[in-house]
C-alpha positions as CSV (number, residue, x, y, z in Angstrom):
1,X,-36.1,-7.1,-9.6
2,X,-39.4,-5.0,-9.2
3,X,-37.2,-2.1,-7.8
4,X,-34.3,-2.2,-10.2
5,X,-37.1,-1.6,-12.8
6,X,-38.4,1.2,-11.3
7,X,-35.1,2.5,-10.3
8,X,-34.4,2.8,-14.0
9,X,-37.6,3.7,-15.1
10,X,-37.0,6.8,-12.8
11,X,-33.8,7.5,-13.8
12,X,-34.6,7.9,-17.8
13,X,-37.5,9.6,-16.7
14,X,-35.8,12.4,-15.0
15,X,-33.2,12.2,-17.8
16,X,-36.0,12.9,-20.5
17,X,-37.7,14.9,-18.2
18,X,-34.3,17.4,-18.9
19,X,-33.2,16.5,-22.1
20,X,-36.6,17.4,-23.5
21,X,-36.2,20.9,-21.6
22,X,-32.7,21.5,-22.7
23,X,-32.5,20.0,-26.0
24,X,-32.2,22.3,-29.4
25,X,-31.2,25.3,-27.7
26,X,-28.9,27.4,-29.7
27,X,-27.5,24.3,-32.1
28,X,-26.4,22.6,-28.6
29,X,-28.4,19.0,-27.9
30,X,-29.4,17.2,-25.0
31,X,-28.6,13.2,-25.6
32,X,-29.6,11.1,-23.5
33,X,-27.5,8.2,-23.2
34,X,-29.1,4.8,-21.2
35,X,-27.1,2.1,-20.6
36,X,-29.8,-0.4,-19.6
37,X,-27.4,-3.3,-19.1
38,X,-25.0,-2.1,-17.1
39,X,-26.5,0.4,-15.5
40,X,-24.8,3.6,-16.4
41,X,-27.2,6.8,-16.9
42,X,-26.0,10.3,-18.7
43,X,-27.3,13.3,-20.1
44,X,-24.9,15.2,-22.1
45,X,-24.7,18.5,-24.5
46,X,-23.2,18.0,-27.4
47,X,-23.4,21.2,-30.2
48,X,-21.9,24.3,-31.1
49,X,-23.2,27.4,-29.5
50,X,-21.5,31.6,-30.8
51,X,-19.2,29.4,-33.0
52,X,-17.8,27.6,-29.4
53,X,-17.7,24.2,-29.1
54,X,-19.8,22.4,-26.2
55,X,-19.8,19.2,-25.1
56,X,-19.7,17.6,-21.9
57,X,-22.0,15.9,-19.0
58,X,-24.8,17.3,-17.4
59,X,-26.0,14.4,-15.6
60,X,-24.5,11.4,-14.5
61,X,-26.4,8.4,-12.8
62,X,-25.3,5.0,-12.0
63,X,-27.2,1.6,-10.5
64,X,-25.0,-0.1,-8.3
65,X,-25.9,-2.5,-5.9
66,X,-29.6,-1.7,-5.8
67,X,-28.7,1.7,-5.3
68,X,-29.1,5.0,-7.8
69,X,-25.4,6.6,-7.8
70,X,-25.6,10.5,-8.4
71,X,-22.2,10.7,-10.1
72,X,-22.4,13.8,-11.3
73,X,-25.3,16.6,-11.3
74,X,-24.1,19.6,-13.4
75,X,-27.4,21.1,-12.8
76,X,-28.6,23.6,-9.8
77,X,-31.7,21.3,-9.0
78,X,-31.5,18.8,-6.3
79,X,-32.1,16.0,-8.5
80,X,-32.1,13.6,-5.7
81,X,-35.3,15.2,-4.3
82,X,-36.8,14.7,-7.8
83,X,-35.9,11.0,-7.5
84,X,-37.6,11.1,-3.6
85,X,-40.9,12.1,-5.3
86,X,-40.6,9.5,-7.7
87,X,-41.1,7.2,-5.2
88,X,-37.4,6.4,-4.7
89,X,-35.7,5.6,-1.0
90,X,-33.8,8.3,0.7
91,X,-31.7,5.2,2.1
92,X,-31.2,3.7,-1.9
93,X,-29.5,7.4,-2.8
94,X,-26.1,7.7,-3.2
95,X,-24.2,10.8,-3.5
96,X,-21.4,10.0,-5.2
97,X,-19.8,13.2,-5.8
98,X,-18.7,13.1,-1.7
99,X,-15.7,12.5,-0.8
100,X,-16.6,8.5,0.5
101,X,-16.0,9.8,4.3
102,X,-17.9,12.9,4.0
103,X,-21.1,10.6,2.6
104,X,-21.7,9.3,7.0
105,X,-22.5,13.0,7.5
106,X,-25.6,13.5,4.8
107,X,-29.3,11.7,5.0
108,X,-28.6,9.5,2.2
109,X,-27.0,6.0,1.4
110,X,-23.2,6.0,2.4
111,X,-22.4,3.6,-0.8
């Protein structure tokens, strides 16, 4: 249970951590969105920017089986690095944007 908690603790971290950067800019918002008891971790923009409407996902993170679940990483950082320093396990990583068979060939968990 100690690392589930700091798996989440972690996750809204680095979720703050970019919401806090991104948020306000040009009428769009960062909102982060933490779904404690089941697990499911976002960061989306929601806002209207040169009279366009945005909204949509920028981060994506999941716990599932004692594991942190990239689902989605709309971002050019390697969050999963960022997550490494935290003091997460490489082997407790999922990329879960692979394709499940392309997963075998990276240095992170396989699911």
């Amino acid at each position: 249970m100690a690392k589930l908690k700091k798996y989440r603790e972690c996750i809204e971290q680095l979720l703050t951590q970019y919401a806090a950067r991104d948020s306000g800019e040009d009428g769009v918002e960062a909102q982060k969105i933490f779904d404690t008891e089941h697990d499911h971790y976002q960061l989306i923009y929601v806002g209207w920017h040169n009279e366009r409407r945005v909204y949509g996902p920028v981060m994506h993170l999941d716990i599932k089986d004692g594991k942190i679940w990239i689902q989605w990483n709309g971002t050019e950082d390697d969050i999963a690095a960022e997550l490494m320093e935290m003091g997460v396990l490489k082997q407790d990583i999922v990329l879960g944007f692979h394709l499940p068979r392309m997963r075998q060939f990276t240095d992170f968990a396989v699911g």
